[in-house]
Structure formats: structure tokens, C-alpha cells
C-alpha positions in Angstrom: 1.5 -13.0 -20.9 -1.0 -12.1 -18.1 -4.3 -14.2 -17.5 -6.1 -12.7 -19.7 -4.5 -12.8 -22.9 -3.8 -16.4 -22.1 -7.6 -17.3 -21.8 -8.5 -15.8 -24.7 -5.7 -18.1 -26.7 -7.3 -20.8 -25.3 -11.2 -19.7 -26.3 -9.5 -18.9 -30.3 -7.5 -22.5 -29.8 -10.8 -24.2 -28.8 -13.2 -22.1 -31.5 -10.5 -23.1 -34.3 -10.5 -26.9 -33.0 -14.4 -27.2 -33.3 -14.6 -25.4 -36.6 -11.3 -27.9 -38.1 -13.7 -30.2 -40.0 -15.6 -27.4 -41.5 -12.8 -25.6 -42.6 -11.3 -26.9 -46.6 -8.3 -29.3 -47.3 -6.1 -26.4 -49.2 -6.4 -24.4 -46.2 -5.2 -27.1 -43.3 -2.8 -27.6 -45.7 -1.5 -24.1 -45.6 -1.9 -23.8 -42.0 0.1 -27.1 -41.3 3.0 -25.6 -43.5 3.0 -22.6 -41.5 3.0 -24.4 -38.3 6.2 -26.4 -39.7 7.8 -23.2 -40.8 7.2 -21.5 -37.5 8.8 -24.7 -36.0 11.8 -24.4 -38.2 12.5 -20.6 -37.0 12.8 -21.5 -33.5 15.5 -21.4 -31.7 16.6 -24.5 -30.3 17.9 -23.2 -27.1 16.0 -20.5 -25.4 16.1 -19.8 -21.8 12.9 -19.6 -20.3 12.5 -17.0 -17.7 9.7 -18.7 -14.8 8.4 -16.3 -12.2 7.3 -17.9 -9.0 4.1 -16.7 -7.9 2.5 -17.5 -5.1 -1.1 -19.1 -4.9 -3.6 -18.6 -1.8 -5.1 -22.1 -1.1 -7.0 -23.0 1.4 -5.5 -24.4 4.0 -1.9 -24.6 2.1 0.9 -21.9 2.5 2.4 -23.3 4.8 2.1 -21.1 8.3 2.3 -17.5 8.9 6.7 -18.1 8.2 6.4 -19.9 5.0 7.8 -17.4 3.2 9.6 -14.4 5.2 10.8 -12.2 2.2 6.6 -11.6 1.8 6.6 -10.9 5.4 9.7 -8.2 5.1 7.9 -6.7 2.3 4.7 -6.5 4.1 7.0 -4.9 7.4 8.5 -2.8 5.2 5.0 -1.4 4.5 3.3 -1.3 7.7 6.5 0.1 9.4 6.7 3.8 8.2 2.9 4.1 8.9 3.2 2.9 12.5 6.3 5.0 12.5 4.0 8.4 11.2 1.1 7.8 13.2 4.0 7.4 16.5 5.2 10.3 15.6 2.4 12.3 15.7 1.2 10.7 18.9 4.8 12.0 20.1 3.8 15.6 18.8 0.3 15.7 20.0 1.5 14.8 23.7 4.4 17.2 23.8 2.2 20.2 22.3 -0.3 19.1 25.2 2.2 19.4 27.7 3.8 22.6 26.9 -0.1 24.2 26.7 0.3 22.8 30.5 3.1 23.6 31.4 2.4 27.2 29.8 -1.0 27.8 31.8 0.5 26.6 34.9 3.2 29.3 35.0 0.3 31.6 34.1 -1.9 30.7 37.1 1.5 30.5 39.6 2.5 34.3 38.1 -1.5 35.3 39.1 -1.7 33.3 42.5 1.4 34.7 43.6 0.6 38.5 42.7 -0.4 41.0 45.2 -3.7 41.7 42.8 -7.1 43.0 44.3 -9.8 40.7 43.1 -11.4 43.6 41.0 -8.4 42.9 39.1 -9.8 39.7 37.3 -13.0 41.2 36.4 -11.5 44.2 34.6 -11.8 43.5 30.7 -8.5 45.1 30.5 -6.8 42.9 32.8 -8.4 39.9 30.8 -7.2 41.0 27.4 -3.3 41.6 28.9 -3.2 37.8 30.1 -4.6 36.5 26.6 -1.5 39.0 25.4 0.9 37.3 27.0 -0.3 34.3 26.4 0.5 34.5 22.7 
């Protein structure tokens, strides 16, 4: 049973308990036989399965260790998304360094050819280097 269903049992147990001395004899009768009956049918027993949750107080818990199977799960969380975003850092720098690495064998193949400088303002010229850039 979640919260809510178990609040509303309590608001239908605490309407039916201010309404008992309005409601007829033959009926709390009925309902007491039913209550003994119920009784009878259950099993003596039954193992009760308790989940332990775990309550934010303040100033309880216990320190930031109290209990380190939340902290794994929390790890276990924040670990792949520290792992992405590393990564992609990774990516991002070696990209940037092959673009460098890429224009500075570019400029070293231009600086070291015999080229007049009418070269570099032909269009021509301009559209071959962004050829063989690609």
C-alpha cells in the first residue's frame, strides 16, 4: 500500500468511527460478525515482508557515509555522465588539434614554395588550397 491509499483508510476508519452511534444495532451487529469471520480466515502465520525506507530528517542521517549502498547507487548514476561529457571533451580537443595540425602543414607547404606573391591573390589559387583542404 502506498501513502495514499493508506490515508484514505484512515479518513473512511475515522468517518465510520464518528458516524458508529448513528448507525442501527442490527447493523453493528452484522458488521461485528463479519469482523469475527474475517478474523477466523486469517492465517495464523504469515510472513510479513517490511521494506526499509529511508526518511530525510533534519539533522539525522547520520553523515554523508551512513549508508554507502545509496551512495554507490547515486555513483553509479553520476559516473556514465561524467564519463560522456569526458569523452566528448576528449573528442572536441583531438578534432581541435588535428584542424591544427592540418593548417599548419598547409601554411609550412605555402611558406616553403617558390610562389610569386600574385599567387595568393589569384581566385584560382584560393579555391585549389580550400580543395585540398577537404
Amino acid at each position: 500500500m502506498n501513502t495514499e491509499d493508506i490515508n484514505f483508510a484512515y479518513r473512511v476508519r475515522h468517518a465510520l468511527n464518528e458516524r458508529l452511534e448513528d448507525l442501527p444495532a442490527s447493523t453493528t451487529d452484522r458488521l461485528a460478525a463479519a469482523r469475527q469471520a474475517a478474523l477466523a480466515r486469517k492465517k495464523a502465520h504469515v510472513e510479513v515482508r517490511v521494506t526499509r525506507t529511508a526518511t530525510a530528517t533534519a539533522g539525522g542521517g547520520g553523515g554523508m557515509f551512513a549508508d554507502p549502498i545509496a551512495w554507490l547507487g547515486r555513483f553509479s548514476v553520476v559516473l556514465p555522465l561524467l564519463l560522456v561529457v569526458g569523452g566528448m571533451v576528449g573528442v572536441y580537443q583531438y578534432e581541435h588539434q588535428q584542424s591544427i595540425e592540418e593548417l599548419a602543414e598547409l601554411d609550412a607547404a605555402v611558406l616553403s614554395d617558390e610562389l610569386p606573391l600574385s599567387a595568393y591573390l589569384d581566385h584560382g589559387f584560393n579555391a585549389y588550397l580550400e580543395t585540398r583542404e577537404q
